[in-house]
N, C-alpha and C positions, 0 to 999 in steps of 0.2 A: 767785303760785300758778297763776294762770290764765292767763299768760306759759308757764308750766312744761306746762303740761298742753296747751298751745298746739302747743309745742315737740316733746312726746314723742307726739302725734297727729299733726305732717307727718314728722314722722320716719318713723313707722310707717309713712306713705303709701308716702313715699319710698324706704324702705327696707323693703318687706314680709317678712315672715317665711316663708319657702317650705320649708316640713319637710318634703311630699315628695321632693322635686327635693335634698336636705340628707344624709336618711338614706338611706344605703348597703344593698348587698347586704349579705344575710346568710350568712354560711357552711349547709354542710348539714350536719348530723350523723344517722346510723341509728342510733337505740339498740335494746339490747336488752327483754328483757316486762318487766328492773326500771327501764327508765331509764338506763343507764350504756352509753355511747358504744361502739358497734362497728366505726367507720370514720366519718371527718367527709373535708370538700370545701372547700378554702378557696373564698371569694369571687372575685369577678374581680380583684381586688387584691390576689391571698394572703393576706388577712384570717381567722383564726381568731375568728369572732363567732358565736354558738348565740343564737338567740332564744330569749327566758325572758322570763316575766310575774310583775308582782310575787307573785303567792299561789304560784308554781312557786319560791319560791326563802326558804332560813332565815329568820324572823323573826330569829334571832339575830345574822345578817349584817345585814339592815333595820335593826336598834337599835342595832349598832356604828357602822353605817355614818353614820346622822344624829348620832349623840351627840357622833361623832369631827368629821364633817365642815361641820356643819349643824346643830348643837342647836337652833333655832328656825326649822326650814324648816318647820315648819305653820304660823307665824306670820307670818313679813315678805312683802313683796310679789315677790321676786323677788331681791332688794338687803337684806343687812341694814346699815343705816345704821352702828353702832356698832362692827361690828366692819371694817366698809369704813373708818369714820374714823380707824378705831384703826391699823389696816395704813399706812393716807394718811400718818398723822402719824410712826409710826415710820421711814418708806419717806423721808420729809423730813430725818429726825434722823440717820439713819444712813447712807442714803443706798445703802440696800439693803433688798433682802427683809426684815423680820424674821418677820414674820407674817403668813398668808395672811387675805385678807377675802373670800374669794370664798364664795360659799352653791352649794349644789348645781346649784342652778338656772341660777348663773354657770359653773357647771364645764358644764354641758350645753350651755349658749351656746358655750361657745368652741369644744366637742366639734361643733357642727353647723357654728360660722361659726368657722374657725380666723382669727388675728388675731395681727400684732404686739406685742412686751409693749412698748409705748407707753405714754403716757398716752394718746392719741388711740384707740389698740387698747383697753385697759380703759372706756373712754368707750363703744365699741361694744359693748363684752360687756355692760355695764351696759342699754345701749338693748336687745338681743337679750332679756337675762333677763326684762326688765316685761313685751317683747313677748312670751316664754313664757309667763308668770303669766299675761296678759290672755286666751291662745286657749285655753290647756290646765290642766287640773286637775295637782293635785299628782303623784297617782299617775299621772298621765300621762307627766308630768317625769322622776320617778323610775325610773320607769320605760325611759324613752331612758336614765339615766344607767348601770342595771347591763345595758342589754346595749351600750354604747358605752364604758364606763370604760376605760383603758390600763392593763393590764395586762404592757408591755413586747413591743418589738417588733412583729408582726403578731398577737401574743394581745389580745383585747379582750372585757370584759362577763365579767361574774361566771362564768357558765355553761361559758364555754369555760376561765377561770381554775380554776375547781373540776374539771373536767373533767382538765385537763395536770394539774393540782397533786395531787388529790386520787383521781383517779380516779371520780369520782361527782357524779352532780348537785346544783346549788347548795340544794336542796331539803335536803339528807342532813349538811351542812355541820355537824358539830359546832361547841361556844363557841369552841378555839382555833383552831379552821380558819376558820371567820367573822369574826374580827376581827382574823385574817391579809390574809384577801382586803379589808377594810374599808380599810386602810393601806395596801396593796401598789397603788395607780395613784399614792400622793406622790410616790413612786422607783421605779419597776418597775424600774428598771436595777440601783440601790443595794441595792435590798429584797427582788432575787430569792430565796429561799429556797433553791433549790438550790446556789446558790453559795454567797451567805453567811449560811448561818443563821444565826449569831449579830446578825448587823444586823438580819435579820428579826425576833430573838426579842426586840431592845429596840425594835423598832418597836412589834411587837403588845405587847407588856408595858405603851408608853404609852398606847397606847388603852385598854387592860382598866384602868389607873388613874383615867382620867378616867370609864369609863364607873360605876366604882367609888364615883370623891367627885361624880358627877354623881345618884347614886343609884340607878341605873340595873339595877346590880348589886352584892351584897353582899362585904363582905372576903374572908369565906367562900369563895365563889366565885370572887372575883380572885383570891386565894391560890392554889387548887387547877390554875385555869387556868394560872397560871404556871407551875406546877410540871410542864406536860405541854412535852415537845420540839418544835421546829418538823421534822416529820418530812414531808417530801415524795415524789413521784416524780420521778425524770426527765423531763424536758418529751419526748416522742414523741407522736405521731400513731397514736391503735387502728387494729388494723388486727387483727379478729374476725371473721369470715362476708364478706370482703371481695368476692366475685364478687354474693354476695345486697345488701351494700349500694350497690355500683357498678349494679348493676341496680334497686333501686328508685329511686336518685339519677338515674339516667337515664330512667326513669318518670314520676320526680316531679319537675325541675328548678327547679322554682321555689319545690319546699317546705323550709322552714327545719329541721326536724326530724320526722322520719322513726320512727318507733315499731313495731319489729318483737316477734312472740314467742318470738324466738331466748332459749334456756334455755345461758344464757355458758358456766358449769361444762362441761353438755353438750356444745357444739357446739368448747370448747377441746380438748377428750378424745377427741371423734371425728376434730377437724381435726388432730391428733397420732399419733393409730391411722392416718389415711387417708396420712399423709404418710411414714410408714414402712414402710405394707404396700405399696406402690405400687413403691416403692426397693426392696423384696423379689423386683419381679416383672421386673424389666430393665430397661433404660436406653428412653426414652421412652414408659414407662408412666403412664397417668394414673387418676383415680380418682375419682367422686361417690358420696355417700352422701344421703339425703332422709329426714326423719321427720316424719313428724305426726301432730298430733293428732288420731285418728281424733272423739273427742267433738266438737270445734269446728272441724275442717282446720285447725288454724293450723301454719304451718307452727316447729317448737321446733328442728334443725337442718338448718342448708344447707351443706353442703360439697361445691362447685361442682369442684375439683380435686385434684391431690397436693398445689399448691403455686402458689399466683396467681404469686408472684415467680421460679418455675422454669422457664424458657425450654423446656431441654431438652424438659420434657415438656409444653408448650405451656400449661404453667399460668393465664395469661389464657382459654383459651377454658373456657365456663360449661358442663361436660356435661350439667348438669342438663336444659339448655333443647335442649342439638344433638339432632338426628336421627340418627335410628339403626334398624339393623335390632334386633329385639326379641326375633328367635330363638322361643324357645317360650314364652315369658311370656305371650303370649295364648291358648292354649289353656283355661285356667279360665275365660275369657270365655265366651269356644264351648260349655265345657262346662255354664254354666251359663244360656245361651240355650237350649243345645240340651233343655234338664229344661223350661223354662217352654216351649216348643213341644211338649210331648208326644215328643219324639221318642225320648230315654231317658234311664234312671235310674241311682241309681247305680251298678247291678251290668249293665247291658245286655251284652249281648254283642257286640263289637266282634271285626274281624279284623285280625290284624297278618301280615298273608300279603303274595306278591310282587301289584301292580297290573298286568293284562293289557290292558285295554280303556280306557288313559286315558294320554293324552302327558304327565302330570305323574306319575314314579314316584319319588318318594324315599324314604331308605333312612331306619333307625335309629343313630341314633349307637352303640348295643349292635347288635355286627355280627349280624346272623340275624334269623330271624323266629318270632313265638311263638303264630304260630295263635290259638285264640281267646281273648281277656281282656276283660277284665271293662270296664268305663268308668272305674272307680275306679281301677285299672291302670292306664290307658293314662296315665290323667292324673299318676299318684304318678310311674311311671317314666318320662314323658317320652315316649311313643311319638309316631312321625310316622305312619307309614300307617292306623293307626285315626283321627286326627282329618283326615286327609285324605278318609276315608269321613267322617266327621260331619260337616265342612264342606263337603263336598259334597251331602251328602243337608239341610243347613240352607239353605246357597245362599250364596256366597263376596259377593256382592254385597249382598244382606242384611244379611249380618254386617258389611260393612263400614258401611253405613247404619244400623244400631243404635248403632255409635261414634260416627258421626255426629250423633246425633240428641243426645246426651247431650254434645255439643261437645267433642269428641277424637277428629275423625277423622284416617286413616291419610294416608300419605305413599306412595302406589301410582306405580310407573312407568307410566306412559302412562292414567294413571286406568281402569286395568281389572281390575277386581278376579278374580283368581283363584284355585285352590287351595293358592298358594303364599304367600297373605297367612297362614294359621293357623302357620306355619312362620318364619317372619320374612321375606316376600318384601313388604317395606312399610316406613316408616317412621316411629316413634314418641319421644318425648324418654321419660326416666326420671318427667319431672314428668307427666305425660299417664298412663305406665305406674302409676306410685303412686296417683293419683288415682281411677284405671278400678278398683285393686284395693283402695283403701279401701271402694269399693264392697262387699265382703262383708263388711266388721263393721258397714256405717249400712245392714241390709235391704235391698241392692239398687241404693241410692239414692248416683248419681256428684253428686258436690259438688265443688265448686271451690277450691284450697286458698288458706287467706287469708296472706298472707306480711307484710302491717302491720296497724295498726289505725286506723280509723278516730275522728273526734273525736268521734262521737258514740255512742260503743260501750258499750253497757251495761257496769257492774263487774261485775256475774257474766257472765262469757265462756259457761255454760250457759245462758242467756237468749239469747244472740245465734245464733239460728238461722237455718245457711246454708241457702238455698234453689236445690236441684238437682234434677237430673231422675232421673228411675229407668231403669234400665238393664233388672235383673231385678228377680224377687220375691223377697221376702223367704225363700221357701222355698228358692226355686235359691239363695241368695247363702249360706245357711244350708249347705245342701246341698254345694257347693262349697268353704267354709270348712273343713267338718266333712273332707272329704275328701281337703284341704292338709296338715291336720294329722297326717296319716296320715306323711307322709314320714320318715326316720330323718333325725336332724340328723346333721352332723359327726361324726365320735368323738369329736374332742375337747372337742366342745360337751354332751356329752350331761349334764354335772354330778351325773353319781353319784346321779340322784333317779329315784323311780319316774314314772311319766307322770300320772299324777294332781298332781304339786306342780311337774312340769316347766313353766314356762313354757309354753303354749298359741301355738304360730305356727302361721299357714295362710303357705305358702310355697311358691314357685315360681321353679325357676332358666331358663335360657336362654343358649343360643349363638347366634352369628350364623353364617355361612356362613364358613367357612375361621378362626374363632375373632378375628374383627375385635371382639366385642362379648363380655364376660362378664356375665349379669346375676343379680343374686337379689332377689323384693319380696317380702314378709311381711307378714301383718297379726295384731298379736295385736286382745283388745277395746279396747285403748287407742289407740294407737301402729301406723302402718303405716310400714316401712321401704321405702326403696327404694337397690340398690345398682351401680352399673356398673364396671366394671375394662376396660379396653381403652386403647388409641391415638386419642388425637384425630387423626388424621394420618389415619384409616384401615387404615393397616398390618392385618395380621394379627398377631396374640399367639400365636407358637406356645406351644402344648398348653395354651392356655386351655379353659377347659367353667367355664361357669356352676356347676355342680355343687362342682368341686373350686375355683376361684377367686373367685367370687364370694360361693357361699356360706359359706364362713369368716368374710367382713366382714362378711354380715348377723348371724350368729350372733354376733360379737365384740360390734356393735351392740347385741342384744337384751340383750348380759349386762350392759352398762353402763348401758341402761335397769333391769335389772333389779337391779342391785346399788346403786342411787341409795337414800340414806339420804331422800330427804325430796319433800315434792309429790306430785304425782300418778304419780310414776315407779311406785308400790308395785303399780299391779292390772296390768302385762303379765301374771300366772298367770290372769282370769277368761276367761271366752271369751263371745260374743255369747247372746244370751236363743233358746233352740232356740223356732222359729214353732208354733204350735199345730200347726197341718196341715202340718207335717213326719210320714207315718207310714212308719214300715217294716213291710216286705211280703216274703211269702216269695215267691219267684219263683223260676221252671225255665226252665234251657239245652235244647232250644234253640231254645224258643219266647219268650222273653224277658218272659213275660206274670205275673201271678201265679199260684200256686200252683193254686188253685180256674178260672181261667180259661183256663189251657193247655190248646193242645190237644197230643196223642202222649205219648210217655213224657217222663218229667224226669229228665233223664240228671246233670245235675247244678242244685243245689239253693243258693239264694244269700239273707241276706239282706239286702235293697235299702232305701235310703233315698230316696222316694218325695214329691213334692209331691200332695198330696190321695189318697196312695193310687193313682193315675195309674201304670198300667206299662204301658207300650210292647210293642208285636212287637219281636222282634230286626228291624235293618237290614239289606236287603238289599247286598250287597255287590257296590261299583262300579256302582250303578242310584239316582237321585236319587229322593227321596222314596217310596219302595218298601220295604215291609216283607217279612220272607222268609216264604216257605210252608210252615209246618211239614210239615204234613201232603202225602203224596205217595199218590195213588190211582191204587192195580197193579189186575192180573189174574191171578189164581193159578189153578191145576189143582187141585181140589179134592182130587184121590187124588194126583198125585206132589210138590202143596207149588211146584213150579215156575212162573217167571213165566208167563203167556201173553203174546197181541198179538191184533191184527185179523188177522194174516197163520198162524195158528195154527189155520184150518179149523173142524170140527165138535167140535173140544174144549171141554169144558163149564167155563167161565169164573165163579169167582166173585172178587166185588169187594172188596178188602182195604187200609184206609187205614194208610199207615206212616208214621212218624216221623223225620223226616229231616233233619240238618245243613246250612247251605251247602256247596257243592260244592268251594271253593274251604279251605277246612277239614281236608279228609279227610285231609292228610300229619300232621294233628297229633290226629287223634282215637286214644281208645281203640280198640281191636277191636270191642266190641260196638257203640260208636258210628257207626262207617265205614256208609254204604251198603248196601256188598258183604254185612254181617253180617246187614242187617238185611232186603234185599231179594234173593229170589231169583234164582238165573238164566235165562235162559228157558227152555223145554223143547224140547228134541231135533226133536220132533216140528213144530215149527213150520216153516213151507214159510224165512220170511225173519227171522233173527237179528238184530236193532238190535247196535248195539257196546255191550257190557256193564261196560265197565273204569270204577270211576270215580278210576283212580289210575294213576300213570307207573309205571313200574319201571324203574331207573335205573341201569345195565347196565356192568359196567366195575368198580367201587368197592362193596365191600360196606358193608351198614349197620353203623355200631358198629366200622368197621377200623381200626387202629391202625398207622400208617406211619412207619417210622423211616426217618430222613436221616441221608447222612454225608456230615459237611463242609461244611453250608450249601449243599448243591446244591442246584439247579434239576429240579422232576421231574416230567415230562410226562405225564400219563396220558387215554387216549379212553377218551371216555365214550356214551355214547347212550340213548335216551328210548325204552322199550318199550313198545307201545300209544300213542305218541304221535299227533296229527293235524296234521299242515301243520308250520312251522317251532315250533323250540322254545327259549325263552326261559330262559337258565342263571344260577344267583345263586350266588354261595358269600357265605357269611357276610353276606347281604342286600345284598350289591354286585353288580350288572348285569353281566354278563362280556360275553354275545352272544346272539344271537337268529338262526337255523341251522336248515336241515333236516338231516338226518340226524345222523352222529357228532361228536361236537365233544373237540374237544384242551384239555384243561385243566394251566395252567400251574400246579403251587404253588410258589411264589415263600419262598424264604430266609427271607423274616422272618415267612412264615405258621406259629405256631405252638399249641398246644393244639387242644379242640374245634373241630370248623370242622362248617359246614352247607354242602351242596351243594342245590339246589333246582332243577329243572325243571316249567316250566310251558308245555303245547300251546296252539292257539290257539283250541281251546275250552275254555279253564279249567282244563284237567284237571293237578294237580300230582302231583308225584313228589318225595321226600325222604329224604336219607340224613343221618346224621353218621356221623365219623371225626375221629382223633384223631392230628397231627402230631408225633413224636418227633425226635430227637437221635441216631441212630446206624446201627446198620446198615439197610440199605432190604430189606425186607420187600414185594413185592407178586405 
């Protein structure tokens, strides 16, 4: 005995047991929020192996598994003597296998130190086992043996077997699927189940009998088991949210499994929608869509392309992440800095008129200009030249350092921030874009989306509270949301219900410059979507617009959030908790003040959605942080009503405060509202007359004229600017034609058809405006 023990202590010297240096890489696998595989990574040896511990995996596979393989591995040392002798002696008489004697513990020995089937081989797997039993506990053992067991081929360990075979983790494993996988490493070649289920079905039928007369399990139960088919999958590789799991795999290199809250159902439905609406839109179109959960960021669908496996359309690259112009998707930011700086609300008065005094003039995708709207306006319909005033009177640099502070800054050429970042002159990914605009249903507050989970993640996901920074307040975010939802969705979205049980989205679409980019993001109180449709390539999408291309897929998106039988999918209809000190305010144009606080007449009458009650002056237009002057202070003649001046002599002067518009306004005000209506002219009698016009007259083309063509011709017509000063700046339908003194030759071009706007504007401000109306037949002028 003490010989023995002599023996199997130089042994062990001599031959140590090295289990680091032994056990192998592990495959990766990403699952989804239930556990079940949405892409795995073999090892550096193309090993399909999932790491699993034993409480991750069926007792009922544990109790096949020892009954069948090991009925007394809680008891022997490593080695069970009797049925070792028993194999020994048959293995002599027969002079073959008849019966295996090896105990789990020998099966794991030979799994680390592979070995000739010798008797001098068996000698070592014996020495390996004791030296298992001696360093490591049982579940320890065990433990190497179901994530190492041969499963056939490159499949190995329970996990990855339950995984090909069943779809689902060895946790989920029903009685006849456990004491399938219990059997299946004796012949994994023999015992495949896909091949030959019937060998599989008398394999597993012998286990379920032993586990049976072993007591383990009642007849009852044997019976009923048997009676179920050996029903498998196809051995494949998932391949579910494939660009979000190559990217957390490539994040996490070295972690064995990967646990994302990708919602499968979901993200199968939407990667199905994306892959067909994309092929809708022409040959190298691609396509991402983004959801989360607004409650906890997690991210519940990633679909990074039309197609990871579609070359054509560059399928491998991730849109989610690439840079991009943003087009107008940023403006609800703006909009909602600009309320928490005081500067306005939601009914302010903005100007959508031509820009005279600033090297950046962009036009409206809606050709013309619509004088003055509201903020609510500018933002429902996408306008560029009122937030080109707001971003200017907030400060373009600023704005870009508020993204920044909440860790989403832009992607500016030459890091200069200008009026062209509100517009999409910058670059931002859709994950950074979704993120900024989950911002309005968490009060304000930009949080960072979580795309796994962590091991030590509380089980209520509402306990685990992301921590971010605030952007806005809750009022503005409030404010801004409420104001999104103003938009008409699609027509065909609008599901036949009144707005009350409609689905609640705050939503915002965006083009890029020459239609490179489609975008639409959404946020109801749940769920914020985010969507892009374009060209990885760059190319241009002709006649893309965010509007008509994008937005379809969000709304597609929200139905099938919305039509989910089960989970949290049911509240997309709630919308966020209105902030106390949200109040509305009656408020006049075109003092932009409240009701009670204006000063001049209240020409028109609006009511606004206000943080604290807070109402702004209207902005002055094209002048950085400058509110406009309602009030204007003349000099009348007391008996003829008429203006005076300083140059107006011995005439008796009194002082009369008016009410008065921006200047740049007048082409689109009522009559009474105009200047001209409301302040006099001067009087005759004065020695020297200021210029009294505060409007062009636009000489050539009458207001309201109606031009018929014939034949698609080309038709020239001069025009010129009456009362103009210095050269004068010409717009048809909010496009820049030329900038001229005197008369200017205006082309209308073939394809200009219906209402059109002509606009001149001098180089002091002063505008002139006509419309006229393009026909089809004979020429009338």
């Amino acid at each position: 005995m003490v010989l023995a023990l002599c023996s199997l202590w130089g042994a062990n010297r001599y031959y140590p047991l090295l289990l680091s240096e032994q056990q192998q890489d592990f495959a990766s696998v990403v699952l989804d929020d239930q556990g079940y595989p949405l892409r795995a990574f073999a090892d550096q040896q193309g090993v399909w192996r999932y790491k699993v511990d034993i409480e991750d995996v069926s007792e009922e596979y544990l109790a096949a598994l020892i009954a069948y393989e090991d009925r007394y591995f809680y008891q022997h040392p490593g080695v069970n003597p009797i049925s070792f002798l028993r194999a020994a002696w048959q293995y002599l008489i027969h002079q073959r296998i008849v019966s295996g004697g090896s105990t789990i513990t020998m099966q794991v020995a030979r799994i680390l130190h592979p070995h000739p089937r010798t008797l001098l081989g068996k000698l070592q797997q014996v020495l390996r086992a004791l030296q298992l039993e001696w360093y490591l506990s049982k579940q320890e053992i065990l433990n190497i043996y179901i994530n190492y067991a041969p499963f056939g081929g490159t499949l190995e360990g329970v996990q990855a077997a339950s995984y090909q075979y069943f779809r689902k983790p060895a946790l989920a494993l029903r009685p006849a699927e456990a004491v399938l996988l219990a059997v299946l490493p004796q012949a994994p070649s023999r015992y495949r189940p896909d091949r030959y289920p019937q060998r599989a079905t008398q394999a597993r039928n012998k286990v379920i009998d032993r586990l049976v007369k072993q007591g383990n399990w009642s007849p009852q139960k044997g019976k009923q088991v048997k009676q179920e088919p050996v029903v498998v999958w196809k051995p494949e590789q998932p391949f579910v949210a494939p660009l979000l799991a190559r990217r957390l795999h490539q994040e996490n290199p070295s972690k064995a499994v990967i646990n994302t809250y990708i919602k499968r159902d979901l993200q199968l439905q939407i990667s199905s929608y994306v892959g067909e609406y994309a092929m809708l839109q022409g040959a190298g179109v691609s396509m991402a869509v983004l959801v989360v959960d607004n409650q906890t960021q997690h991210v519940v669908s990633y679909v990074g392309s039309a197609s990871m496996l579609d070359a054509s359309r560059a399928g491998h690259v991730d849109m989610i992440q690439a840079i991009r112009s943003p087009g107008s998707t940023l403006k609800p930011l703006l909009f909602a800095l600009a309320i928490d700086d005081n500067l306005i609300h939601s009914q302010s008065l903005l100007a959508d008129v031509p820009r005279l005094n600033s090297r950046y003039q962009p036009g409206n995708f809606a050709k013309g200009f619509d004088g003055p709207v509201t903020a609510t306006d500018a933002l429902q319909r996408s306008l560029n030249i009122p937030f080109v005033q707001l971003i200017e009177a907030y400060g373009e640099q600023k704005f870009v350092n508020k993204l920044a502070h909440v860790l989403y800054p832009l992607r500016i050429p030459n890091g200069q921030a200008n009026a062209s970042v509100i517009l999409g002159g910058a670059g931002i990914s859709l994950q950074s874009l979704v993120t900024l605009h989950s911002s309005f249903a968490n009060q304000g507050w930009v949080k960072p989306l979580i795309f796994k989970k962590h091991e030590t993640e509380p089980k209520n996901p509402k306990n685990n509270v992301v921590k971010g920074r605030r952007l806005v307040s809750d009022e503005a975010a409030w404010i801004t949301w409420k104001t999104l939802t103003g938009l008409t969705p699609p027509a065909q979205f609008s599901w036949g219900l009144s707005k009350q049980v409609r689905p609640l989205l705050a939503w915002k679409t965006g083009t890029s410059w020459s239609s490179r980019d489609a975008w639409a993001i959404g946020s109801t109180e749940q769920y914020s979507i985010g969507v892009w449709v374009g060209k990885p390539s760059g190319e241009p999408l002709k006649g893309a617009l965010g509007v008509t291309t994008a937005a379809p897929a969000l709304f597609s998106v929200l139905s099938m959030l919305n039509n989910a039988k089960q989970g949290s999918y049911q509240s997309v209809s709630a919308m966020p908790e209105r902030p106390f000190n949200v109040q509305e305010k009656e408020i006049c144009w075109p003092d932009g003040r409240a009701r009670h606080l204006s000063e001049g007449t209240c020409d028109r009458r609006f009511v606004a959605l206000t943080k604290g009650g807070v109402t702004p002056r209207t902005l002055q237009i094209e002048s950085r942080l400058a509110f406009h002057q309602v009030i204007e202070n003349i000099m009348i003649d007391p008996v003829s009503g008429l203006r005076l001046s300083g140059h107006c002599g011995a005439l008796v002067a009194k002082h009369k405060k008016v009410s008065v518009w921006p200047r740049q306004l007048e082409p689109w005000l009522a009559v009474n509202e105009k200047r001209g209506h409301r302040i006099p002219m001067y009087s005759p009698h004065c020695l020297v007359i200021p210029k009294q016009a505060d409007a062009l007259t636009i000489v050539g083309l009458l207001n309201h004229q109606q031009i018929y063509r014939r034949q698609q011709s080309l038709i020239q017509q001069t025009v010129y600017a009456s009362g103009a000063s210095g050269q004068v700046s010409w717009y048809l339908n909010g496009q820049w034609l030329a900038t001229q003194a005197g008369a200017f030759t205006l082309k209308l071009l073939p394809q200009l058809q219906g209402k059109a706007e002509l606009v001149a504007i001098d180089q002091h401000g002063v505008t002139g405006r006509i419309t006229f109306t393009m026909k089809d037949d004979l020429i009338l002028l």
